[in-house]
mmCIF file as Biopython writes it, N, C-alpha, C and O atoms, coordinates in Angstrom:
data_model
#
loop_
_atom_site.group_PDB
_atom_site.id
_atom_site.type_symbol
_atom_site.label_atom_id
_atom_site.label_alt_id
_atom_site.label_comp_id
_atom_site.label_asym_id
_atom_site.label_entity_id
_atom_site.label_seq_id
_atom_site.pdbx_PDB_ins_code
_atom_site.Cartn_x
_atom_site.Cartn_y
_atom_site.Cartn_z
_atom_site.occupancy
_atom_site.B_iso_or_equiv
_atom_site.auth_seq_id
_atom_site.auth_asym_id
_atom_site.pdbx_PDB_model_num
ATOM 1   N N  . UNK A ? 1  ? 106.893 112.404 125.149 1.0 0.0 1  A 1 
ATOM 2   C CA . UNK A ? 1  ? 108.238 111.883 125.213 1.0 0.0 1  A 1 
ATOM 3   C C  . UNK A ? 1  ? 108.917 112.044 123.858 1.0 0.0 1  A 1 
ATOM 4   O O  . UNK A ? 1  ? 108.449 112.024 122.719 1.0 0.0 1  A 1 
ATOM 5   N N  . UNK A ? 2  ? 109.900 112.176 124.219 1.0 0.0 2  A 1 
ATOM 6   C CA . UNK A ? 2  ? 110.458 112.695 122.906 1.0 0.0 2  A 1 
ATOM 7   C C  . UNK A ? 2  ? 111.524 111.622 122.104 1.0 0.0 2  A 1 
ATOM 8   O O  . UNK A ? 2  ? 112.413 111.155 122.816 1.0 0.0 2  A 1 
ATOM 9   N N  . UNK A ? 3  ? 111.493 111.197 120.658 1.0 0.0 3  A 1 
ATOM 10  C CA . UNK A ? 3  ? 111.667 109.802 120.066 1.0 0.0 3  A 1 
ATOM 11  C C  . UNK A ? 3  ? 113.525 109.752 119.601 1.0 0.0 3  A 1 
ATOM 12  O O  . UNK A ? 3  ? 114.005 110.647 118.905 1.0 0.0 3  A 1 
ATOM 13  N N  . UNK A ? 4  ? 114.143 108.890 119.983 1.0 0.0 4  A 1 
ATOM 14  C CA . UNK A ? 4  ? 115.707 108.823 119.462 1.0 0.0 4  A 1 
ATOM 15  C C  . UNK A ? 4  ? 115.291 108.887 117.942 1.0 0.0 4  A 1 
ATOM 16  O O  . UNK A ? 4  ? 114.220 108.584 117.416 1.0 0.0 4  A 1 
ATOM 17  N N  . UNK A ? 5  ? 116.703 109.474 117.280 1.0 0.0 5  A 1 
ATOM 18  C CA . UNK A ? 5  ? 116.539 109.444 115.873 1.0 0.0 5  A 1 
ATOM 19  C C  . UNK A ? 5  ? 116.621 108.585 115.110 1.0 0.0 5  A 1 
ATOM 20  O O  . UNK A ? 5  ? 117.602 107.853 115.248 1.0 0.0 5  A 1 
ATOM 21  N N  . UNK A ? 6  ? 115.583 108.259 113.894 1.0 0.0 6  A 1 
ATOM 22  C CA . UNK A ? 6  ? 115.630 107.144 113.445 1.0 0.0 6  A 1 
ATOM 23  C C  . UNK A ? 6  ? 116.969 106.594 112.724 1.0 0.0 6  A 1 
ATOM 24  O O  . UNK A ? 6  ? 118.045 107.192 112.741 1.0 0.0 6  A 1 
ATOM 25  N N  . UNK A ? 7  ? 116.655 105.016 111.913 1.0 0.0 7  A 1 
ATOM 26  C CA . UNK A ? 7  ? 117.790 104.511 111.156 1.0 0.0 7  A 1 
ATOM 27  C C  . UNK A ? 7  ? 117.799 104.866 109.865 1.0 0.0 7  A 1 
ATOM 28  O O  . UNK A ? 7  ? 118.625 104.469 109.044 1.0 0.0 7  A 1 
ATOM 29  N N  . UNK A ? 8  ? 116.745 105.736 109.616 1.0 0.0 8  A 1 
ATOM 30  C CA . UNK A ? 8  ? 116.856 106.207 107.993 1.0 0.0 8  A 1 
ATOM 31  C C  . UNK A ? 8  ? 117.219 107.774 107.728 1.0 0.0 8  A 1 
ATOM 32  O O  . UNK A ? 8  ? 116.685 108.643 108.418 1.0 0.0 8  A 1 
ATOM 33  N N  . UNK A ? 9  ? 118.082 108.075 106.774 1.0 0.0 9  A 1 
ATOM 34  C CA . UNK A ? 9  ? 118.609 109.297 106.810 1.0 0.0 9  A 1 
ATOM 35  C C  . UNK A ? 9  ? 118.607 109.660 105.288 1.0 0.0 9  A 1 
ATOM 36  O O  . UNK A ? 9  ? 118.656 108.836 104.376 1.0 0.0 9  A 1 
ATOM 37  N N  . UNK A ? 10 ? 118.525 111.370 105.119 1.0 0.0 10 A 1 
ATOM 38  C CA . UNK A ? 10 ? 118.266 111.453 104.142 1.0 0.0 10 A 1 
ATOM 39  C C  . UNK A ? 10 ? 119.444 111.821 103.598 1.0 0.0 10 A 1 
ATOM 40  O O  . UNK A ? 10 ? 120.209 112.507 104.275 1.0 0.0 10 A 1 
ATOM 41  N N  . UNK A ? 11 ? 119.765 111.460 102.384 1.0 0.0 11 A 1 
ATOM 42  C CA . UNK A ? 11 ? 121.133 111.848 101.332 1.0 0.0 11 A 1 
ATOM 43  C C  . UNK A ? 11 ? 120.927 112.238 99.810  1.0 0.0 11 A 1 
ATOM 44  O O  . UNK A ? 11 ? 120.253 111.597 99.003  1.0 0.0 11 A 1 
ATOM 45  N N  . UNK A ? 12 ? 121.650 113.438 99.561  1.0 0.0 12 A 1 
ATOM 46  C CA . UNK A ? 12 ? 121.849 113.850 98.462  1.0 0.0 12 A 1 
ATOM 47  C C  . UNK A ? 12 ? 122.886 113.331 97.236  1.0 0.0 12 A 1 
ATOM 48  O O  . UNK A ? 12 ? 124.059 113.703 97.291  1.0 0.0 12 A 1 
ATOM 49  N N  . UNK A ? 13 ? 122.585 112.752 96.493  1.0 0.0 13 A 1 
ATOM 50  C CA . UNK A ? 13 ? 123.469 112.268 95.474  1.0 0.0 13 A 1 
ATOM 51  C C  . UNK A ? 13 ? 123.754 113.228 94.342  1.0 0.0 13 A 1 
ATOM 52  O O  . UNK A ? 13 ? 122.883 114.015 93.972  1.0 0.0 13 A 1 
ATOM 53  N N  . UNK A ? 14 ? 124.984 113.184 93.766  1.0 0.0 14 A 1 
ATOM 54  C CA . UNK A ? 14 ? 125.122 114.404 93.017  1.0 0.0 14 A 1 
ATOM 55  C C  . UNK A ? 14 ? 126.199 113.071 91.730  1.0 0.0 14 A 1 
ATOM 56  O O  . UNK A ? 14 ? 126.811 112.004 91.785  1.0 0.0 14 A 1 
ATOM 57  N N  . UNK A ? 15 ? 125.737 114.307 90.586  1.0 0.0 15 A 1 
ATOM 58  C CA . UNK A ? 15 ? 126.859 113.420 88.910  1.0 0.0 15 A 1 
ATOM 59  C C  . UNK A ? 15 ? 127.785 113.826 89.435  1.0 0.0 15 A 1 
ATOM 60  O O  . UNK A ? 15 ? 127.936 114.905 90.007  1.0 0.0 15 A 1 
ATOM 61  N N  . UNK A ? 16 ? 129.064 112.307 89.160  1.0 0.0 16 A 1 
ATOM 62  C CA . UNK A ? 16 ? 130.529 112.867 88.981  1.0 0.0 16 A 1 
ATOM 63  C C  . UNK A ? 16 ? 130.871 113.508 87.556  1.0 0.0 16 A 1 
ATOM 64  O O  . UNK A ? 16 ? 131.616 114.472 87.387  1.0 0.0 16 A 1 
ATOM 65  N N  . UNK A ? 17 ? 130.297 112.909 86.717  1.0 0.0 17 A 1 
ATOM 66  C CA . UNK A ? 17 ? 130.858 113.369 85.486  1.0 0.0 17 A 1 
ATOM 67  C C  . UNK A ? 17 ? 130.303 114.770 84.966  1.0 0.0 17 A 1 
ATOM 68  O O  . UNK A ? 17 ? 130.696 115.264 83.909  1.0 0.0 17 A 1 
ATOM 69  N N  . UNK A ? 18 ? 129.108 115.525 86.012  1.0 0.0 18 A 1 
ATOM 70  C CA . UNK A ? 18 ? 128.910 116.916 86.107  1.0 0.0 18 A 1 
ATOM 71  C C  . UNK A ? 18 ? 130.241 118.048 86.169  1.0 0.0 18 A 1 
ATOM 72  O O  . UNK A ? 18 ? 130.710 118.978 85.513  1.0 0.0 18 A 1 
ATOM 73  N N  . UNK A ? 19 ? 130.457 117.366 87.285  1.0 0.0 19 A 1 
ATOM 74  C CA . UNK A ? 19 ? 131.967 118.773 88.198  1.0 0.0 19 A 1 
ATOM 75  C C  . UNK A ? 19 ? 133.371 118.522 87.036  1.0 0.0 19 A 1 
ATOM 76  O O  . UNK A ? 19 ? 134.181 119.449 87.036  1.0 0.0 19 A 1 
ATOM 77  N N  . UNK A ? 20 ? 133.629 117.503 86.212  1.0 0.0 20 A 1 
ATOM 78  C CA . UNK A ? 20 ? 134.658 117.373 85.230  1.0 0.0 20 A 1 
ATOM 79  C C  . UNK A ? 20 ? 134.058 117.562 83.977  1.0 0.0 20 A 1 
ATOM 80  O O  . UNK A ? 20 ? 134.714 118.476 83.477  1.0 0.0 20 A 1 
ATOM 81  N N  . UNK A ? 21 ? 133.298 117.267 83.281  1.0 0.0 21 A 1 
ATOM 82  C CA . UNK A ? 21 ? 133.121 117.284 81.855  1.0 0.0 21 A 1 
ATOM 83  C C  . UNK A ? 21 ? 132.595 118.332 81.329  1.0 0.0 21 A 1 
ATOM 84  O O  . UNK A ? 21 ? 131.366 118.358 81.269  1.0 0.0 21 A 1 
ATOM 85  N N  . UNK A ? 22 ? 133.430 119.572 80.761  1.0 0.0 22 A 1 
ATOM 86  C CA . UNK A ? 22 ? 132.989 120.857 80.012  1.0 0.0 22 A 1 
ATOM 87  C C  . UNK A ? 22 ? 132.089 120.294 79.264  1.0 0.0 22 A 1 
ATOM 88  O O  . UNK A ? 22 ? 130.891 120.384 79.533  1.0 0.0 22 A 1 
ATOM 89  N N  . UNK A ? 23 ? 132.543 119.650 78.242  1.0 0.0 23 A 1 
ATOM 90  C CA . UNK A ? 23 ? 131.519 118.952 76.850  1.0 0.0 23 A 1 
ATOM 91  C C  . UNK A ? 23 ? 129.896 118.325 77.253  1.0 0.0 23 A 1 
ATOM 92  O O  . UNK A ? 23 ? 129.633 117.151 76.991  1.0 0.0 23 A 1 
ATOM 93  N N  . UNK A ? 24 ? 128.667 119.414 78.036  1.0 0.0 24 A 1 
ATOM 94  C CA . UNK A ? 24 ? 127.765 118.412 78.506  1.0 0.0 24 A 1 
ATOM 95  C C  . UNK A ? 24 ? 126.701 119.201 77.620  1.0 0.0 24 A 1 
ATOM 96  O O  . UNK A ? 24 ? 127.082 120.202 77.015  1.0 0.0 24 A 1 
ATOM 97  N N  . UNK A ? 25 ? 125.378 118.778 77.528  1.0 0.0 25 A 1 
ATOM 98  C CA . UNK A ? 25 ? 124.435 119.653 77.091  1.0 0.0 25 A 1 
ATOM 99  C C  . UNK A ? 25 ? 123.817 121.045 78.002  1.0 0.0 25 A 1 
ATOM 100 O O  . UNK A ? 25 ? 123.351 122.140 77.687  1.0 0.0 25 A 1 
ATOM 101 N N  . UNK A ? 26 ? 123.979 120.634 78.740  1.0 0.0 26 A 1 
ATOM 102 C CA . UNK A ? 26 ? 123.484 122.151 79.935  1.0 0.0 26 A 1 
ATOM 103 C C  . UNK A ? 26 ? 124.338 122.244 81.067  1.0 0.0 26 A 1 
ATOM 104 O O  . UNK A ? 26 ? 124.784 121.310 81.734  1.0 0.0 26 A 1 
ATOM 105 N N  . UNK A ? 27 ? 124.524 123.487 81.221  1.0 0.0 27 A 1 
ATOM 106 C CA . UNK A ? 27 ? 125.271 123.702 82.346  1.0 0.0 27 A 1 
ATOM 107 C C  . UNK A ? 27 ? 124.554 123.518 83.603  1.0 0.0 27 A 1 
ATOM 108 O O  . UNK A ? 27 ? 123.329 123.613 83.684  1.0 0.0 27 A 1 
ATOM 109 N N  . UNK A ? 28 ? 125.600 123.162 84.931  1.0 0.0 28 A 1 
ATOM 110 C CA . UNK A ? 28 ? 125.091 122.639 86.447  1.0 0.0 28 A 1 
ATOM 111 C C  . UNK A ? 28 ? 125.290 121.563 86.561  1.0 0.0 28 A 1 
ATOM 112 O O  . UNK A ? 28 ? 125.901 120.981 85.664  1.0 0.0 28 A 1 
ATOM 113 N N  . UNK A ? 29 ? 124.802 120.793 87.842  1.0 0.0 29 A 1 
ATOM 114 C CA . UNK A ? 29 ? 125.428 119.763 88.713  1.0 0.0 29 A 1 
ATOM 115 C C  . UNK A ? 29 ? 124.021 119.083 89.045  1.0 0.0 29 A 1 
ATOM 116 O O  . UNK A ? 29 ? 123.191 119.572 89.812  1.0 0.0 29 A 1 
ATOM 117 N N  . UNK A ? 30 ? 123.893 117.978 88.408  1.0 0.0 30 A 1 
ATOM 118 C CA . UNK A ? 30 ? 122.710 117.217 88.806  1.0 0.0 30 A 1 
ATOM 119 C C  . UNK A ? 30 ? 122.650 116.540 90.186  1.0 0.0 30 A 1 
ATOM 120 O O  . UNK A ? 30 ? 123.684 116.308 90.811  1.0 0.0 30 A 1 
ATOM 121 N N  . UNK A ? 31 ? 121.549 116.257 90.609  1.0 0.0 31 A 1 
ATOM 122 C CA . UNK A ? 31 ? 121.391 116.206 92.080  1.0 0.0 31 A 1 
ATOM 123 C C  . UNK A ? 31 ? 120.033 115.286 92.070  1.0 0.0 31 A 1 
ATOM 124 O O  . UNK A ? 31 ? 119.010 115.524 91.428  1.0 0.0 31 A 1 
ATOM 125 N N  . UNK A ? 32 ? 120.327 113.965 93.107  1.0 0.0 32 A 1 
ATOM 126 C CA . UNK A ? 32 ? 119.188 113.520 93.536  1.0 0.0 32 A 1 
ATOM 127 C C  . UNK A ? 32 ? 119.080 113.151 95.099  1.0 0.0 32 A 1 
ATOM 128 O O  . UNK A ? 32 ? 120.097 112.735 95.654  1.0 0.0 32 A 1 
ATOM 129 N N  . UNK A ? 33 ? 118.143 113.259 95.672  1.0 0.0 33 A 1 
ATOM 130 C CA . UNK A ? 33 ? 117.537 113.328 97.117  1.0 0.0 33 A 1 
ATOM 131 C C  . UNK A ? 33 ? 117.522 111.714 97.241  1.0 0.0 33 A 1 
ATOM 132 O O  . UNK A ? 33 ? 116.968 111.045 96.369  1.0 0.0 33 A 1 
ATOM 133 N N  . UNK A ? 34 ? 118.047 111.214 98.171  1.0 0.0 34 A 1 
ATOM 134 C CA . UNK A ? 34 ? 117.194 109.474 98.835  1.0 0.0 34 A 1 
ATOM 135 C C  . UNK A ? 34 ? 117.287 109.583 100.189 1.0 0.0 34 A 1 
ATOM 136 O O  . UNK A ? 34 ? 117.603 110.581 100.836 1.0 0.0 34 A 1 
ATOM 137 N N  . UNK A ? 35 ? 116.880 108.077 100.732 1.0 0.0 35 A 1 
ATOM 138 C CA . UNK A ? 35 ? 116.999 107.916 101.745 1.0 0.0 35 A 1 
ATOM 139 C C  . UNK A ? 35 ? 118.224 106.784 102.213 1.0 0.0 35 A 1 
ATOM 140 O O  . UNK A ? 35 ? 118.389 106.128 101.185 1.0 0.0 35 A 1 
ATOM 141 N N  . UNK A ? 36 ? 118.891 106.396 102.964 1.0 0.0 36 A 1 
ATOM 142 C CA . UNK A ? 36 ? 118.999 105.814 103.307 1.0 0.0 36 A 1 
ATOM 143 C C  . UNK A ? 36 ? 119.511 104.976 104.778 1.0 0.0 36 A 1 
ATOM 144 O O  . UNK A ? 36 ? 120.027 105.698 105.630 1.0 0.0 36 A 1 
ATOM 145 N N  . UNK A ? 37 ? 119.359 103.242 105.143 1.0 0.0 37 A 1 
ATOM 146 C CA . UNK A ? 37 ? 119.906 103.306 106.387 1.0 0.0 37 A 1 
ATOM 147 C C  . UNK A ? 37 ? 121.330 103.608 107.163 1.0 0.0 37 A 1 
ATOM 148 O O  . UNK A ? 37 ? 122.466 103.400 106.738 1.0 0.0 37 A 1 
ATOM 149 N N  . UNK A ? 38 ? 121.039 104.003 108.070 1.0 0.0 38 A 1 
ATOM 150 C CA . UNK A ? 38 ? 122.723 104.413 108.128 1.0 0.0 38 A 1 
ATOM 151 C C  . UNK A ? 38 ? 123.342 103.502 109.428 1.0 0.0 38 A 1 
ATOM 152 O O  . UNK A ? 38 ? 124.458 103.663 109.921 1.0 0.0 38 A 1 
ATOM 153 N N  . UNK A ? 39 ? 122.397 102.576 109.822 1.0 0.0 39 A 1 
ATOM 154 C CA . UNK A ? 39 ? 123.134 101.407 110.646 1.0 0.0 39 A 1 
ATOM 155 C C  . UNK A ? 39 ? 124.033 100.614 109.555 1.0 0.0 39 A 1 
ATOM 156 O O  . UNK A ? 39 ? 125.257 100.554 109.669 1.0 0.0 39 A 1 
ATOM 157 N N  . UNK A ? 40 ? 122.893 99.645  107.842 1.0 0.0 40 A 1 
ATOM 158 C CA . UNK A ? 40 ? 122.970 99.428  107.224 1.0 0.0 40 A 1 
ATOM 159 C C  . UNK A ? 40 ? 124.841 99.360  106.314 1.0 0.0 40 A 1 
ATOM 160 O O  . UNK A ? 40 ? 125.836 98.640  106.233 1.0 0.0 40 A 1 
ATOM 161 N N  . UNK A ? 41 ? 124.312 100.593 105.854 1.0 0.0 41 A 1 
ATOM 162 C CA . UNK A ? 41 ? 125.186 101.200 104.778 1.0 0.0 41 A 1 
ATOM 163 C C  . UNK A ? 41 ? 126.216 102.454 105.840 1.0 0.0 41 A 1 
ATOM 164 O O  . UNK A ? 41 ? 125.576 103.400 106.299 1.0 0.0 41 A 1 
ATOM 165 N N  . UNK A ? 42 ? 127.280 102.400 106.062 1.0 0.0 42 A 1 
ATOM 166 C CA . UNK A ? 42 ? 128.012 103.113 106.774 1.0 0.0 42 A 1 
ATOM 167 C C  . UNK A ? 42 ? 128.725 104.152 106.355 1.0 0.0 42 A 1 
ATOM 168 O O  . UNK A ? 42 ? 128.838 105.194 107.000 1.0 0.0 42 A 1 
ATOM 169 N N  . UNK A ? 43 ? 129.404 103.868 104.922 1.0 0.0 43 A 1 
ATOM 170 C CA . UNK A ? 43 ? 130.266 104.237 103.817 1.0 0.0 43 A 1 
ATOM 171 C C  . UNK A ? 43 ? 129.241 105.236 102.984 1.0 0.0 43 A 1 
ATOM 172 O O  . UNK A ? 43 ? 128.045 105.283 103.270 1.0 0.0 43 A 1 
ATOM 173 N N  . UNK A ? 44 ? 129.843 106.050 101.900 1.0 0.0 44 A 1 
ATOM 174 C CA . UNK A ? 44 ? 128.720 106.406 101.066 1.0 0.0 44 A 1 
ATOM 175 C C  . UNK A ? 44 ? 128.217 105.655 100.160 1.0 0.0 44 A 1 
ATOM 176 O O  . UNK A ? 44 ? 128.956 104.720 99.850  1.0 0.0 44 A 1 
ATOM 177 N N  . UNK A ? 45 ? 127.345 105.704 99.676  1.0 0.0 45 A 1 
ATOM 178 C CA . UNK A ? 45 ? 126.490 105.222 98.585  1.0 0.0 45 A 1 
ATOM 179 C C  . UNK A ? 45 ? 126.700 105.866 97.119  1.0 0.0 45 A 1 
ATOM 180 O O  . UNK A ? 45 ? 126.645 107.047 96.775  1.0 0.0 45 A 1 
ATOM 181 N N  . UNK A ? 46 ? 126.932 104.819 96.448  1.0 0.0 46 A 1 
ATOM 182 C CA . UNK A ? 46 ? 127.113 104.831 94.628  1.0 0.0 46 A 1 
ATOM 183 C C  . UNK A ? 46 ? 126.202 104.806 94.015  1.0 0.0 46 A 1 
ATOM 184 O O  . UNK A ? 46 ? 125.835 103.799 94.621  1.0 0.0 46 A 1 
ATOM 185 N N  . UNK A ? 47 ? 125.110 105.030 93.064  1.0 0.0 47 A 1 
ATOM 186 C CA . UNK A ? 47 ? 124.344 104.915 92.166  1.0 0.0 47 A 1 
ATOM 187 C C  . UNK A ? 47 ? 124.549 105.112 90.951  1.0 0.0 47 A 1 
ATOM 188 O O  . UNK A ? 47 ? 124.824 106.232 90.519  1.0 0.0 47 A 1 
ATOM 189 N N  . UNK A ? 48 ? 124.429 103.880 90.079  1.0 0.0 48 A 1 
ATOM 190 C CA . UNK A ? 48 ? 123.987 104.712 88.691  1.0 0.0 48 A 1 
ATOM 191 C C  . UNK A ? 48 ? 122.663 104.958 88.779  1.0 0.0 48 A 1 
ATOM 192 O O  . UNK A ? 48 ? 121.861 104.303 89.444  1.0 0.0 48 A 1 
ATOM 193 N N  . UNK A ? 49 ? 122.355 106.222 87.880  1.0 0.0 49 A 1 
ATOM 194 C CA . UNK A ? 49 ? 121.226 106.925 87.689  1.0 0.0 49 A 1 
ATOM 195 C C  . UNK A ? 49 ? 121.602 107.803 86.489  1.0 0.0 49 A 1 
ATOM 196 O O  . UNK A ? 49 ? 122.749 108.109 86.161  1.0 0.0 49 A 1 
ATOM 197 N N  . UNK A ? 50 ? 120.203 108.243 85.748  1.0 0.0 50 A 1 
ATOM 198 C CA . UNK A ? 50 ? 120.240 108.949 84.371  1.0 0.0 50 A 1 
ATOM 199 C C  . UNK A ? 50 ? 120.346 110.760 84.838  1.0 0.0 50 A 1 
ATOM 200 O O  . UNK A ? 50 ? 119.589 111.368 85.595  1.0 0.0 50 A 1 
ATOM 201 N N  . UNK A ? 51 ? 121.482 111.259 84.130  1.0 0.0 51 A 1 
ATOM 202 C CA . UNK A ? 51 ? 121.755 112.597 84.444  1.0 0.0 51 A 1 
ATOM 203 C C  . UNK A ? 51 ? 121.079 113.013 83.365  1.0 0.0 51 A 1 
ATOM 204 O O  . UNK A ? 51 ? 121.066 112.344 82.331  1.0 0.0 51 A 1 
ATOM 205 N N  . UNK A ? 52 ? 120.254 114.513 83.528  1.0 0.0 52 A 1 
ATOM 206 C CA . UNK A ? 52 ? 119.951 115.086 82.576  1.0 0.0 52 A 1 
ATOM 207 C C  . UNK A ? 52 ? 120.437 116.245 81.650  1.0 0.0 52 A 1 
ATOM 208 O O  . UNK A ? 52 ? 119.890 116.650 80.625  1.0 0.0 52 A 1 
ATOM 209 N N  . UNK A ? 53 ? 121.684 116.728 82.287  1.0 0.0 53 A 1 
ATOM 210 C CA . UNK A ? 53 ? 122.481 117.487 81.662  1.0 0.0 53 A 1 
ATOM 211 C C  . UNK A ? 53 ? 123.806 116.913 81.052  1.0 0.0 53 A 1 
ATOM 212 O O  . UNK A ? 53 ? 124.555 117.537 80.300  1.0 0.0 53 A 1 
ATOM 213 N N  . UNK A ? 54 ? 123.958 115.800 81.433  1.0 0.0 54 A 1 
ATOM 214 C CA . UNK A ? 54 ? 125.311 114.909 80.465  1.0 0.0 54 A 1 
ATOM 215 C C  . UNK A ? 54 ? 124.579 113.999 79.670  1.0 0.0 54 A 1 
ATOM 216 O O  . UNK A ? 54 ? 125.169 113.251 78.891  1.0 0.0 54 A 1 
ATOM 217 N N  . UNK A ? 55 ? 122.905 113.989 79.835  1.0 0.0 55 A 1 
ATOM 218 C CA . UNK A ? 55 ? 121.968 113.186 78.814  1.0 0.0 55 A 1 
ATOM 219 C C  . UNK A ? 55 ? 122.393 111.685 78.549  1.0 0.0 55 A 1 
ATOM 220 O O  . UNK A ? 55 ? 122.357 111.242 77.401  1.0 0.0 55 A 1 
ATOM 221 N N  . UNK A ? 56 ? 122.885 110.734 79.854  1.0 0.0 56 A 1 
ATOM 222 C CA . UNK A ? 56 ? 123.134 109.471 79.678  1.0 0.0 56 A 1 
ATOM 223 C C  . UNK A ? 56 ? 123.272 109.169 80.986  1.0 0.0 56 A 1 
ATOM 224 O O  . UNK A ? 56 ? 123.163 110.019 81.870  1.0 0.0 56 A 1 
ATOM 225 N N  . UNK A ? 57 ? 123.594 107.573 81.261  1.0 0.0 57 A 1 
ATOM 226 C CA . UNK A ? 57 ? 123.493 107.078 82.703  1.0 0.0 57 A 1 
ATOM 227 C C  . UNK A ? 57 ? 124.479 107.100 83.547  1.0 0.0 57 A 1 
ATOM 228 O O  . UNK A ? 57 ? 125.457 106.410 83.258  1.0 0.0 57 A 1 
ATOM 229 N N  . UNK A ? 58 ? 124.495 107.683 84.482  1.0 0.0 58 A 1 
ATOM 230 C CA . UNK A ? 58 ? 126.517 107.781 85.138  1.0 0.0 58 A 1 
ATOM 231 C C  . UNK A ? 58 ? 126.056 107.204 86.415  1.0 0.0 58 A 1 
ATOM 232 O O  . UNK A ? 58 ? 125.129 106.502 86.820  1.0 0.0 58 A 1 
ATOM 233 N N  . UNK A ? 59 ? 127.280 107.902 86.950  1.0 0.0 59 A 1 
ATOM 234 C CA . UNK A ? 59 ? 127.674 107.394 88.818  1.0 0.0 59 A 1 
ATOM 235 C C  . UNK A ? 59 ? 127.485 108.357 89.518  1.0 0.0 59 A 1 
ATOM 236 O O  . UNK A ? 59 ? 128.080 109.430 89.622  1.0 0.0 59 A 1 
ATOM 237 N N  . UNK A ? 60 ? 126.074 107.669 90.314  1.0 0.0 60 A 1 
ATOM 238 C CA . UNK A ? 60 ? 126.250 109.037 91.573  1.0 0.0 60 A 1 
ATOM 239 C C  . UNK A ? 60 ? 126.775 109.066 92.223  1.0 0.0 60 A 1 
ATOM 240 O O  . UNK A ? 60 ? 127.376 108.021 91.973  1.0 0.0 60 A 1 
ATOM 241 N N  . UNK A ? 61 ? 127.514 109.656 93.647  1.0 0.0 61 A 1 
ATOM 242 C CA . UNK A ? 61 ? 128.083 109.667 94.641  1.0 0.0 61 A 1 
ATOM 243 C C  . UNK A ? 61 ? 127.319 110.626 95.546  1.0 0.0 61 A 1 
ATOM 244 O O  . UNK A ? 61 ? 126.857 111.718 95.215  1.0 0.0 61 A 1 
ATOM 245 N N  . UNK A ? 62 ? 127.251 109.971 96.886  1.0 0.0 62 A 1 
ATOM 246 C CA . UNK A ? 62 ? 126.701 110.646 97.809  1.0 0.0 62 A 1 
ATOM 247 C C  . UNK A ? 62 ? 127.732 111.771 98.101  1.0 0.0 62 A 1 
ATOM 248 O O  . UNK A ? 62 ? 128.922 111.678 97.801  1.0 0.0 62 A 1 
ATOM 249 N N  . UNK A ? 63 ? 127.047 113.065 98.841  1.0 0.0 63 A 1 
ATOM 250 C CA . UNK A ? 63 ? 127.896 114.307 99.031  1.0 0.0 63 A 1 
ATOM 251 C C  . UNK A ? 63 ? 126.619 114.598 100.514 1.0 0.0 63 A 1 
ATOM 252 O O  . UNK A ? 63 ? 125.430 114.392 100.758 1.0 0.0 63 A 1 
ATOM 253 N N  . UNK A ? 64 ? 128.228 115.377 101.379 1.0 0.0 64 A 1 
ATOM 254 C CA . UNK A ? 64 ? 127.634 115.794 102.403 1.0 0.0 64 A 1 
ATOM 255 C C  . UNK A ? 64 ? 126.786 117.249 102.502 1.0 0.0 64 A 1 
ATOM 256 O O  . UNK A ? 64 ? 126.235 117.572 103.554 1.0 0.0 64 A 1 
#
């Protein structure tokens, strides 16, 4: 039998201050993988988290 899809989904978070700020140490667009519920949380999801090419802690934003 085959199972409905679950309540956890996976999402990619990406730096805002990647896609605007020329001035970074390495070039590209940092990116992190999660999970989350999507009964839960409906809207996208915000994170701070440490970027490694703007070398400090920003805002993630989920991206489709």
């Amino acid at each position: 039998m085959a199972k409905s899809k679950g309540a956890r989904i996976i999402i990619t978070l990406e730096c805002t201050e990647c896609r605007t700020n020329s001035d970074k140490r390495s070039a590209g667009v940092s990116r992190y993988t999660s999970t989350k519920n999507r009964r839960n949380t409906t809207n996208r999801l915000e994170l701070k988290k440490f970027c490694t090419h703007c070398n400090k802690h920003t805002v993630y934003k989920e991206i489709k």
